[in-house]
Backbone as CSV, one residue per row, in Angstrom:
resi,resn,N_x,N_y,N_z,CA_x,CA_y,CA_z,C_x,C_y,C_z
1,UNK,35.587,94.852,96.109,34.959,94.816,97.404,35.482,93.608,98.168
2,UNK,35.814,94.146,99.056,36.282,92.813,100.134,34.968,91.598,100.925
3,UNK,35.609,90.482,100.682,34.916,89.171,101.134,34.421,89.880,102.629
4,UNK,33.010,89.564,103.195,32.521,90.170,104.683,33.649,89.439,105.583
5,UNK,33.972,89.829,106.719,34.932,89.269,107.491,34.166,88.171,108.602
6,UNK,34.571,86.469,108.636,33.681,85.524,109.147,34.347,85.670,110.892
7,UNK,34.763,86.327,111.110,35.184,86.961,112.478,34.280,87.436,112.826
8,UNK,34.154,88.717,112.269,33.333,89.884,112.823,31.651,89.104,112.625
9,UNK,31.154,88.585,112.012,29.820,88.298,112.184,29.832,86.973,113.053
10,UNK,30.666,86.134,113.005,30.309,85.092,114.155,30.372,85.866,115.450
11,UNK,31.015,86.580,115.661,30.729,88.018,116.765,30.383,88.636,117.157
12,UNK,29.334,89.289,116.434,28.077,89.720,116.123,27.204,89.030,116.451
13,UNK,26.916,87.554,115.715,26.108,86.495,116.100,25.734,85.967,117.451
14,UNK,27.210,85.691,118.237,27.642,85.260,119.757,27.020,86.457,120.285
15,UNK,27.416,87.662,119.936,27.116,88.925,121.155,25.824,89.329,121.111
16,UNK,24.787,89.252,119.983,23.607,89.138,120.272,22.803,88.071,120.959
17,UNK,23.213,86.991,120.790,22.763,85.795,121.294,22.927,85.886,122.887
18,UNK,24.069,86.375,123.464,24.456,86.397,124.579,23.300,87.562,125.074
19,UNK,23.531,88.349,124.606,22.460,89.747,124.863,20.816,89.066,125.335
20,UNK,20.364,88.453,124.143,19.063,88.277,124.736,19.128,86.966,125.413
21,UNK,19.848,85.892,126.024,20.283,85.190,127.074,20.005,86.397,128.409
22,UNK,20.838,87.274,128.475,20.753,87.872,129.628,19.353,88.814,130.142
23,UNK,18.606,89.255,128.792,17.438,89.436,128.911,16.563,88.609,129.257
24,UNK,16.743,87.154,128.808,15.436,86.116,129.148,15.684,85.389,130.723
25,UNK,17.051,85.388,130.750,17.281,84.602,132.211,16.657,85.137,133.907
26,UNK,16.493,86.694,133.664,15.911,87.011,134.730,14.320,86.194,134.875
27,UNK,13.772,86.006,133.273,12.222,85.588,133.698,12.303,84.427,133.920
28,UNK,12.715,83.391,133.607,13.139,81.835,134.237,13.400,81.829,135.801
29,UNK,13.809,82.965,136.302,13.544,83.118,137.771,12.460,82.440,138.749
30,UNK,11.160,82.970,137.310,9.491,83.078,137.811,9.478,80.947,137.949
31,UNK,10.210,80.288,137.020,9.923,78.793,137.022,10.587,78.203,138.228
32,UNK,11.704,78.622,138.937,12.632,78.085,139.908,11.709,77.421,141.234
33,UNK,10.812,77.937,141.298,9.878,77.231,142.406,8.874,76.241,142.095
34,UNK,8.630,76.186,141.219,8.236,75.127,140.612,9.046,73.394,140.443
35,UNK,10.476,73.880,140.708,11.401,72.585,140.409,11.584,71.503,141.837
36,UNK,10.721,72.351,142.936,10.437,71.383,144.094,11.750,71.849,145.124
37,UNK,12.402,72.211,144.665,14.212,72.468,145.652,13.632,72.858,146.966
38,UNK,14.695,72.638,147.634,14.573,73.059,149.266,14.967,74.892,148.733
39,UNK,14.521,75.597,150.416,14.031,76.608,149.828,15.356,78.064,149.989
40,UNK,16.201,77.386,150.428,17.995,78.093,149.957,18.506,77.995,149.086
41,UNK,18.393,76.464,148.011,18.713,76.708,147.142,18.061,77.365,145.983
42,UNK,16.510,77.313,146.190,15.427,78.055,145.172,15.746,79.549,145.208
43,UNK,15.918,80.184,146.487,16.381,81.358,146.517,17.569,81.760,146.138
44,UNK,18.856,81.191,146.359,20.395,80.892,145.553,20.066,80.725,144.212
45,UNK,19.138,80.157,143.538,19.448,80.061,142.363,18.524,81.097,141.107
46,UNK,17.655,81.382,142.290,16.674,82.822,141.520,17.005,83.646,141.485
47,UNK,18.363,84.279,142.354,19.183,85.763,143.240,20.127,85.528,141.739
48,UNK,20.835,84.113,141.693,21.458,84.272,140.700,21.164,84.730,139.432
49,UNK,20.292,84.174,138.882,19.129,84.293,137.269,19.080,86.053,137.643
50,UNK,18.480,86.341,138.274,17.947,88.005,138.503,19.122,88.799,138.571
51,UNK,19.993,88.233,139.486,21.107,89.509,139.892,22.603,89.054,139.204
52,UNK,22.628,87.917,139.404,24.308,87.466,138.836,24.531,87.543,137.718
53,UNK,23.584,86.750,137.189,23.838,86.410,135.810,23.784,86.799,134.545
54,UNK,22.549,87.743,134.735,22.700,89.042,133.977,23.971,90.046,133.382
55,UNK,24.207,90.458,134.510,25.008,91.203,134.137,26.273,90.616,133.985
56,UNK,26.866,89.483,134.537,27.971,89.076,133.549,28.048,88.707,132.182
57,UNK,26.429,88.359,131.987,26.492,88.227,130.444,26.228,89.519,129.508
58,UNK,25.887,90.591,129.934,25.675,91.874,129.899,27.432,92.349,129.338
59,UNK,28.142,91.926,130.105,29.844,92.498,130.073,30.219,91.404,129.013
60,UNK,29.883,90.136,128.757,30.756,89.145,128.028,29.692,90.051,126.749
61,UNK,28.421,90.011,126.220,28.432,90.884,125.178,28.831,91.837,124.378
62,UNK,29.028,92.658,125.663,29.590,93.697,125.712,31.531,93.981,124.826
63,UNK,32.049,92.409,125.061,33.086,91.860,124.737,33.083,91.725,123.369
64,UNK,31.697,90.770,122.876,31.517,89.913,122.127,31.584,91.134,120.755
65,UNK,30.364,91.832,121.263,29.927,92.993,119.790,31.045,94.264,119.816
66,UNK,31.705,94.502,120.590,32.267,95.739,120.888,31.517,96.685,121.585
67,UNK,31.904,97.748,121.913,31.385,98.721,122.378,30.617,99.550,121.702
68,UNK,30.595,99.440,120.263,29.618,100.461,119.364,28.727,99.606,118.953
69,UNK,28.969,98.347,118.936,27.632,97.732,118.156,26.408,97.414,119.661
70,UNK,27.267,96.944,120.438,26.281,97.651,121.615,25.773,98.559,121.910
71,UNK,25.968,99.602,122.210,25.610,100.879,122.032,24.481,100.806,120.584
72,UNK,24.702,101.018,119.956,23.604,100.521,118.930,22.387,99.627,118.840
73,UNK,22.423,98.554,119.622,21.596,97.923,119.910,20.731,98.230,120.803
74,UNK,21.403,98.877,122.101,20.595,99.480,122.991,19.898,100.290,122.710
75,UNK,20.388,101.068,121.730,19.869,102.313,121.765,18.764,102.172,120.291
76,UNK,18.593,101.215,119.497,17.430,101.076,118.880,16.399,100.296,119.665
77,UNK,16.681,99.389,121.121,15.574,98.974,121.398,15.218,99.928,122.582
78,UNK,15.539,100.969,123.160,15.461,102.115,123.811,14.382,103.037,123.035
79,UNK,14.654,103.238,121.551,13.973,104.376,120.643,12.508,103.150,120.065
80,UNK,13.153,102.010,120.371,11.600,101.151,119.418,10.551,101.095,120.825
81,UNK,11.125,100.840,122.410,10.044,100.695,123.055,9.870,102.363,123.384
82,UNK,10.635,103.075,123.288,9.898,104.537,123.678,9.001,104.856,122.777
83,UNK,9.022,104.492,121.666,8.059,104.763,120.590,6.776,103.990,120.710
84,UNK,6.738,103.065,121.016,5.783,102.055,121.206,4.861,102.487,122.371
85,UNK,5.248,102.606,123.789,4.805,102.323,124.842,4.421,103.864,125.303
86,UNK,5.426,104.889,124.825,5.430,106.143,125.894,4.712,107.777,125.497
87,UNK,5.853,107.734,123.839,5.683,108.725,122.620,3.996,108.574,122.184
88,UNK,3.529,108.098,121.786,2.119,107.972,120.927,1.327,108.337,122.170
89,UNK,0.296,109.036,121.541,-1.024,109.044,122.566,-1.696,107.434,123.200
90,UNK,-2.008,107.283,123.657,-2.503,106.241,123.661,-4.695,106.476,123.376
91,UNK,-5.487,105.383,123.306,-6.557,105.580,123.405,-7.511,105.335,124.292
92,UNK,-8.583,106.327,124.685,-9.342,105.960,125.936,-9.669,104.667,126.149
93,UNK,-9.950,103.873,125.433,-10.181,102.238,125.646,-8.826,101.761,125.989
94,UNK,-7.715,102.197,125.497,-6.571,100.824,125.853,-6.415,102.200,127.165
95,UNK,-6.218,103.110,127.438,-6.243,103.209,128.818,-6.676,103.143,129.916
96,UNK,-8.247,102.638,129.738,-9.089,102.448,130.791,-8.747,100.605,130.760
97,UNK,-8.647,100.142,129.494,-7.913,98.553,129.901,-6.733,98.856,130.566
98,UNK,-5.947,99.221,130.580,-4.990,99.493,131.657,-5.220,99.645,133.145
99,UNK,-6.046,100.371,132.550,-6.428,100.795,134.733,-7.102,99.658,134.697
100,UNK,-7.952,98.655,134.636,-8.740,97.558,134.574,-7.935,96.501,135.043
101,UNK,-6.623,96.619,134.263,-5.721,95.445,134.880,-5.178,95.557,135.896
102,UNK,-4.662,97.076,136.112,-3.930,97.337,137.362,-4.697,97.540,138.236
103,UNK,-6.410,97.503,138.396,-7.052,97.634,139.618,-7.380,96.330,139.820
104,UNK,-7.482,95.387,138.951,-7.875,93.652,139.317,-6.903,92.706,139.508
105,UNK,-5.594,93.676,139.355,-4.121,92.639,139.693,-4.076,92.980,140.976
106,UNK,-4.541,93.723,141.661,-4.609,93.547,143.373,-5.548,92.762,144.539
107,UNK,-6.746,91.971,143.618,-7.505,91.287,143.962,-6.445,90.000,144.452
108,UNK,-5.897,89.546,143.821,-5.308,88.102,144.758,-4.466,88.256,145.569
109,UNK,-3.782,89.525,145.780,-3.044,89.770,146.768,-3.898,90.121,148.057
110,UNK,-5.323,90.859,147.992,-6.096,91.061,149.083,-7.032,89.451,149.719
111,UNK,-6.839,88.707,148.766,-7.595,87.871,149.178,-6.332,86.603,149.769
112,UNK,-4.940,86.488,149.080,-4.175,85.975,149.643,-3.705,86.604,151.227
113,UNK,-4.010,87.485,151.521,-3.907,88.441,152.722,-5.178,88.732,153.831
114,UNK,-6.193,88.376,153.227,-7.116,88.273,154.248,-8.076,87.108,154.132
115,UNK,-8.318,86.347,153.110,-8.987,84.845,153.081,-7.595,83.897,152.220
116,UNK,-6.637,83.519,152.922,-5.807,82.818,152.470,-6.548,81.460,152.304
117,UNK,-7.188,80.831,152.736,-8.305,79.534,152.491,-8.704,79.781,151.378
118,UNK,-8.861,80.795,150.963,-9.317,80.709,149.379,-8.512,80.373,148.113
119,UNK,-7.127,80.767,148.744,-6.014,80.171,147.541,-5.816,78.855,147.677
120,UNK,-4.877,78.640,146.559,-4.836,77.190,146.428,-2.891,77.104,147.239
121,UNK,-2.809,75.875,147.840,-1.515,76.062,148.481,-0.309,75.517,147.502
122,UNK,0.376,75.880,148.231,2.015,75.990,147.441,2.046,76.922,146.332
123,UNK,2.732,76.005,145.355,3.158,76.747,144.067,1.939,77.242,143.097
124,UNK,0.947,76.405,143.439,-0.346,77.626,142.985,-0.559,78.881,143.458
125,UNK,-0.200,79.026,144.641,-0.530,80.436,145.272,0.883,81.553,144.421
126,UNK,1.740,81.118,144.888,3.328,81.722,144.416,2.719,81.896,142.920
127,UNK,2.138,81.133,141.494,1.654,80.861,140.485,0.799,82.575,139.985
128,UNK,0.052,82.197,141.064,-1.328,83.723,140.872,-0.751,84.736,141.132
129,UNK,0.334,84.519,142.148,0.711,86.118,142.871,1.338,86.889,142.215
130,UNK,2.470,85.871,141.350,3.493,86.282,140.413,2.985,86.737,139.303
131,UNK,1.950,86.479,138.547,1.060,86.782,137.421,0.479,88.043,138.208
132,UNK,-0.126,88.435,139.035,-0.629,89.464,139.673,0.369,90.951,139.776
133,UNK,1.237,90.565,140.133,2.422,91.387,139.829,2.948,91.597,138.587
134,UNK,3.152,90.242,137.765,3.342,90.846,136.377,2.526,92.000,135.795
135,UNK,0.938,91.509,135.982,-0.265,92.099,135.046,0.046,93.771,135.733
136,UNK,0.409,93.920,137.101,0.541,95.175,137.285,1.215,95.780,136.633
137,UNK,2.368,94.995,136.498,3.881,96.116,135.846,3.179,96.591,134.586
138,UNK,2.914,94.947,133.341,1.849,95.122,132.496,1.462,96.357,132.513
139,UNK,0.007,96.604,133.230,-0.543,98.181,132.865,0.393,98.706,132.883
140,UNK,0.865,99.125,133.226,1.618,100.402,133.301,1.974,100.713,131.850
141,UNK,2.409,100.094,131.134,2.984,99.774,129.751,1.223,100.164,128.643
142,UNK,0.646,99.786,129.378,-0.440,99.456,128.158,-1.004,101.192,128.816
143,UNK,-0.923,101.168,129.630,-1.970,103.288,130.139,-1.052,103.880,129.573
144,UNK,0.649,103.895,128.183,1.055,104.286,127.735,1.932,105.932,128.222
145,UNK,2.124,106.703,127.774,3.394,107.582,128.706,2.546,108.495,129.549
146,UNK,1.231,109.162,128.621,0.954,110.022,129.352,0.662,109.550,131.146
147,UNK,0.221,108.453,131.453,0.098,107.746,132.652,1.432,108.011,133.116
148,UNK,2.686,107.470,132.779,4.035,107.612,133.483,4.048,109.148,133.800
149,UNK,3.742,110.113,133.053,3.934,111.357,133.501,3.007,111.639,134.276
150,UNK,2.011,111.108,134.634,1.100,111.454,135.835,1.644,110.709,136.984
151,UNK,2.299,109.926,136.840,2.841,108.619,138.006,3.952,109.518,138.229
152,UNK,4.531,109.935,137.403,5.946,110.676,137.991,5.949,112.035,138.657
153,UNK,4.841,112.575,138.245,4.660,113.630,139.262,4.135,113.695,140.485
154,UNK,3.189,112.077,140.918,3.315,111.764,142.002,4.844,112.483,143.040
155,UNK,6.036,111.941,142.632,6.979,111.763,143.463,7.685,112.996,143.221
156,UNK,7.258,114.058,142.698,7.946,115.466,142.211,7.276,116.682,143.081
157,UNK,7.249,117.573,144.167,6.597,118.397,144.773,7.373,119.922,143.807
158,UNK,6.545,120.244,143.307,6.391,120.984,141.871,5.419,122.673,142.482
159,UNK,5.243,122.608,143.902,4.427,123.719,144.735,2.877,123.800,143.992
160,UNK,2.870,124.636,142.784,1.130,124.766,142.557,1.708,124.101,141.697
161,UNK,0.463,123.610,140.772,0.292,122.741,139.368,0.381,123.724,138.683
């Protein structure tokens, strides 16, 4: 049997590493206003994290593992969150916590919109709003698939049910 090749796994090593780099850098986005910057470069440097940077590290992975061990990777964390989040029934309690979050993650946006005196200013407000939006996306994930298939037929005109 041949010695493992110290190529191919420092390669492996780099191209996963790079992989979840490009996954975590979009959420470091959420800290960029917090660092005080004037407010071109806060936006220059959040556009970057979200939109640039990603995906060049997306392609240098892509380099790193090859094209099949990528493909592979994707496609087990594709089959682990479809399994998790979409496939399984979910249960009347974690779906009514779902709707719970996604009907009380719109509270600080109505109150940042019509009693702005009630928030706290600056980066506290930006702080709540951004969490408010998270917790939305959140539900969605936790009301599990059958919810997505009710959400998706929203946007499908299907004539009778």
């Amino acid at each position: 049997m041949a010695p493992p090749d110290s190529t191919a796994n420092w390669r492996f090593v780099a191209g996963v590493s790079v992989l979840a780099l490009a996954m975590v850098l979009p959420l470091l986005a959420l800290l960029v206003p917090f660092l005080g910057l004037p407010v071109a470069q806060s936006a220059l440097i959040a556009g970057a994290l979200v939109a640039g940077a990603p995906e060049v590290l997306m392609l240098l992975a892509v380099a790193l593992l090859g094209r099949q061990n990528f493909d592979r990777i994707v496609g087990a964390a594709k089959k682990f969150l479809f399994t998790t989040f979409f496939s399984t029934p979910v249960s009347r309690g974690r779906y009514y916590a779902g709707l719970a979050i996604c009907l009380l993650s719109f509270i600080p946006l109505y109150v940042a919109g019509y009693v702005p005196s009630w928030m706290p200013a600056d980066n506290g407000r930006i702080a709540i709003l951004a969490a408010a939006d998270l917790a939305f996306i959140f539900s969605f994930f936790v009301m599990g698939g059958e919810f997505w298939e009710k959400f998706r037929r929203l946007f499908v005109w299907e004539g009778k049910v």
